[in-house]
C-alpha positions in Angstrom: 15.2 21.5 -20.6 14.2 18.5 -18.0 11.2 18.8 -17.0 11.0 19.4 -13.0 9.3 16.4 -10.6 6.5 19.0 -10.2 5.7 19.2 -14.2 5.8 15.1 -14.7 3.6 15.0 -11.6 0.8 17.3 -13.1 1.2 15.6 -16.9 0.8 11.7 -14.8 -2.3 13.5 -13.5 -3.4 15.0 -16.7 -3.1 11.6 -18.2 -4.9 9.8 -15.3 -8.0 12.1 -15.5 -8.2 11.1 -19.5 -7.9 7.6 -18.7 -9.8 7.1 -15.9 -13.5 8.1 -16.4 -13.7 7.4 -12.0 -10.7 9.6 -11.3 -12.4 12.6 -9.8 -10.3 16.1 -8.9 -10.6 17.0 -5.1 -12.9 19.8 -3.9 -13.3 21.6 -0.9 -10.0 23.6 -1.2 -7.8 20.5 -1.8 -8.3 18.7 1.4 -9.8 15.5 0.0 -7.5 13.1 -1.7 -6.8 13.2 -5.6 -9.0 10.3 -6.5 -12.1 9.0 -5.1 -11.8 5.4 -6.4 -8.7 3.6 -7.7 -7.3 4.3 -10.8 -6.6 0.6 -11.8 -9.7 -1.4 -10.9 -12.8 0.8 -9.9 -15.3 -1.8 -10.0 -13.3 -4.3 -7.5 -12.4 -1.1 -5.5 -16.0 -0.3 -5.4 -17.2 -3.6 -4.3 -14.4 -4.2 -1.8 -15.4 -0.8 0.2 -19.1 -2.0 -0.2 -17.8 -5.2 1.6 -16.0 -3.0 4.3 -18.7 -0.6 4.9 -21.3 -3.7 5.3 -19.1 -5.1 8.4 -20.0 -4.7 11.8 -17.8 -2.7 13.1 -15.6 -4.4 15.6 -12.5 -2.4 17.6 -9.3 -3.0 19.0 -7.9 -5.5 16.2 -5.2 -6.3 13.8 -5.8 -4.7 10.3 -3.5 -5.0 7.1 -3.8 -1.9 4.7 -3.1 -2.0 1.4 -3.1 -3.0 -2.3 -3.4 -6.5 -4.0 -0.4 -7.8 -1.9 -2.2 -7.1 1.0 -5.3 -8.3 -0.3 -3.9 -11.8 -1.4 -3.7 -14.3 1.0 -6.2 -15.6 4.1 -4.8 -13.3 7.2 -6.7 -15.2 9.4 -5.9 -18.3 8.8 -2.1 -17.1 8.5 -2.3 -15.8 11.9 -4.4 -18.3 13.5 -7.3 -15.2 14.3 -10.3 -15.2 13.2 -10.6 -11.1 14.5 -7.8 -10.2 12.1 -9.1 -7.7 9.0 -8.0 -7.4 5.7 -8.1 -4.1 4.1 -6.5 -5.0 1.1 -7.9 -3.9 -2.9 -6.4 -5.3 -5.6 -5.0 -2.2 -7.6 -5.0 0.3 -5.2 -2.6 3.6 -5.1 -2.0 6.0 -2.0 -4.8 8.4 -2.6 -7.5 5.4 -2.8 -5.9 4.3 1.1 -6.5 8.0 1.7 -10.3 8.0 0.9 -11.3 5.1 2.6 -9.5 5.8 6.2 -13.6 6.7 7.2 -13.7 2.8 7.9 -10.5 1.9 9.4 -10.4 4.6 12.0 -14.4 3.9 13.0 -12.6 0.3 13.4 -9.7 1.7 16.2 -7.5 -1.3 15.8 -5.0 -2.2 18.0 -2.4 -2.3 15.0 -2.5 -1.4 11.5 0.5 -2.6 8.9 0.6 -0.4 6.2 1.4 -1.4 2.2 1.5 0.6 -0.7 3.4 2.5 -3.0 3.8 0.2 -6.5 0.3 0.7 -8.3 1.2 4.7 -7.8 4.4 3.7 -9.5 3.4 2.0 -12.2 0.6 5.2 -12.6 3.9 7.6 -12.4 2.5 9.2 -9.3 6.0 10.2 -7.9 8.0 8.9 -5.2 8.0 12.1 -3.6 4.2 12.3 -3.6 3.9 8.8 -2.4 6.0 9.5 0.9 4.0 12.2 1.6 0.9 10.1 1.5 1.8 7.3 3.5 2.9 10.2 6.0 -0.7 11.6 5.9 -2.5 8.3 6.4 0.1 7.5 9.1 -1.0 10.9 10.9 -4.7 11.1 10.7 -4.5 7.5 12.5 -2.4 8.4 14.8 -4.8 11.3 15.7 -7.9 10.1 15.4 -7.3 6.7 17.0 -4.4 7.3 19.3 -4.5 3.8 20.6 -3.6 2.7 17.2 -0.1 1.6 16.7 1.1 2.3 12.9 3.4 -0.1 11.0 4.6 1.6 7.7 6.1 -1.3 5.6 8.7 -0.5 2.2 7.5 -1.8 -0.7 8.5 -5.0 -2.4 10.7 -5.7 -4.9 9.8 -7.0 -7.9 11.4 -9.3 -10.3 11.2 -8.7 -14.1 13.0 -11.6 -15.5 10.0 -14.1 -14.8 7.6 -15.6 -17.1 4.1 -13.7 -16.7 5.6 -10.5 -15.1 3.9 -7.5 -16.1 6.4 -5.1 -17.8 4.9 -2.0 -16.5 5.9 -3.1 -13.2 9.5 -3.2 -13.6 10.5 -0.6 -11.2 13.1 -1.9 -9.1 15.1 1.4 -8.7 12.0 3.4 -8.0 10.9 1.5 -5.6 14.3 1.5 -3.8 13.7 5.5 -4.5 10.3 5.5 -3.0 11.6 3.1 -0.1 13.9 5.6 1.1 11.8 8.2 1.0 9.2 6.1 3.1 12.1 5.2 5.7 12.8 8.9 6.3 9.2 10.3 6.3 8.4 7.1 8.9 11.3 8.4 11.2 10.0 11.8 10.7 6.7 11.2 12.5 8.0 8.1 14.5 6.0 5.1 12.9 7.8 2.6 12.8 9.1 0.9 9.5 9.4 -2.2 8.3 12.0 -3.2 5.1 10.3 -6.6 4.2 11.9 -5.7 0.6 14.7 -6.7 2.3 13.8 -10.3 3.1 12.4 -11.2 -0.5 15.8 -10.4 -2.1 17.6 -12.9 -3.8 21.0 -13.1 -4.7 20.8 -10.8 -8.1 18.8 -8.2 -5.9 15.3 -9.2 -7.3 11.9 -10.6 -5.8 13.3 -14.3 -5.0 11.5 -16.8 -7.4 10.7 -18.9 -4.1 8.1 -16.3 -2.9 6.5 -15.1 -6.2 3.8 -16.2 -8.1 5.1 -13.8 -11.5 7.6 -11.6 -10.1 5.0 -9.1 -8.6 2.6 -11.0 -6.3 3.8 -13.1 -3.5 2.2 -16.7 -3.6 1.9 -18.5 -0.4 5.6 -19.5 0.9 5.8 -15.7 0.5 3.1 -15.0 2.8 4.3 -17.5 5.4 8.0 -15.5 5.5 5.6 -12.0 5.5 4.1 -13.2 8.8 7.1 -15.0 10.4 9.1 -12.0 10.1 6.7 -9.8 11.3 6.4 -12.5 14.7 10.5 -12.5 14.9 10.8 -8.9 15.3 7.7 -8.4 17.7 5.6 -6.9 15.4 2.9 -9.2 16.1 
């Protein structure tokens, strides 16, 4: 019999309590997020919300939201703003971006672009699961800092047949899954959403070599195209 999406969702978590000695079950009758740190990197994910609790809060900014990709490059200096905050950690999943919204709400910027989805692939969390997610992080902004406007980007594509890619990141058709599913929830609760997966494509339908630094990452011609999208369609 094949298993249902609800049965290799619980045996992904099973496995990610056994492997992960900071995955931690939520308490208080299942309103708390899955995990309290990062599955993939709980030391960097600890000292990166160290980092973002120790800031002065400042309100009324731009603030990118995310994993690794997020995390990567100099916003600032892209942008040309000094104000501009990244909220980026390297190896990140949903549920971490869920326990740490404490510090991006108490910030009430003007706009938040949202990014994530592959870490909780490559950790099986399903696509399903990650829609649903991105729809909760989306809605406890939009309520407790109305003033916030709410970007929910797809995820990028990846490209598997570079040297260095990591091969428990080829997931081009889930993320295409998990995209669709993002596209529809987004519409749902009228965020708006952004398909940069899109714009990295080349012609075999894979992260263009141009904007990669191993088929997962961008490198930095990637992040200029990121940021000069984002200015052509008026997101920023």
């Amino acid at each position: 019999m094949k298993p249902t999406i609800l049965t290799r969702f619980f045996i992904a978590f099973i496995i990610l309590i056994v492997l992960s000695p900071v995955t931690t079950v939520a308490q208080d009758k299942g309103e708390k997020p899955l995990y309290s740190t990062s599955p993939n990197m709980p030391r960097h994910y600890a000292n990166r919300v160290a980092k973002f609790e120790s800031e002065p809060i400042v309100k009324g900014k731009i603030l990118f939201l995310g994993n690794s990709i997020t995390e990567g490059t100099n916003w600032r200096e892209l942008l040309g703003d000094d104000s501009v905050i990244n909220r980026g950690i390297g190896g990140d999943v949903s549920f971490g971006i869920l326990d740490r919204l404490d510090d991006v709400i108490a910030r009430k910027p003007q706009k938040v672009f949202l990014l994530i989805g592959i870490n909780d692939l490559a950790q099986h969390i399903p696509d399903e699961v990650i829609a649903e997610n991105c729809k909760k992080i989306v809605e406890r902004i939009q309520k407790e800092s109305p003033e916030t406007n709410v970007y929910m980007q797809s995820v990028l594509p990846v490209n598997p047949n570079l040297p260095r890619f990591p091969k428990n990141y080829d997931l081009q058709e889930q993320v295409i899954a998990t995209n669709k599913y993002l596209k529809k929830v987004a519409k749902k609760i009228k965020c708006p959403y952004i398909d940069i997966f899109s714009v990295f494509l080349n012609e075999e339908k894979l992260l263009n070599p141009k904007y990669t630094r191993e088929g997962l990452h961008l490198n930095a011609e990637g992040y200029k195209v990121w940021v000069e999208f984002l200015k052509d369609k008026n997101y920023l």
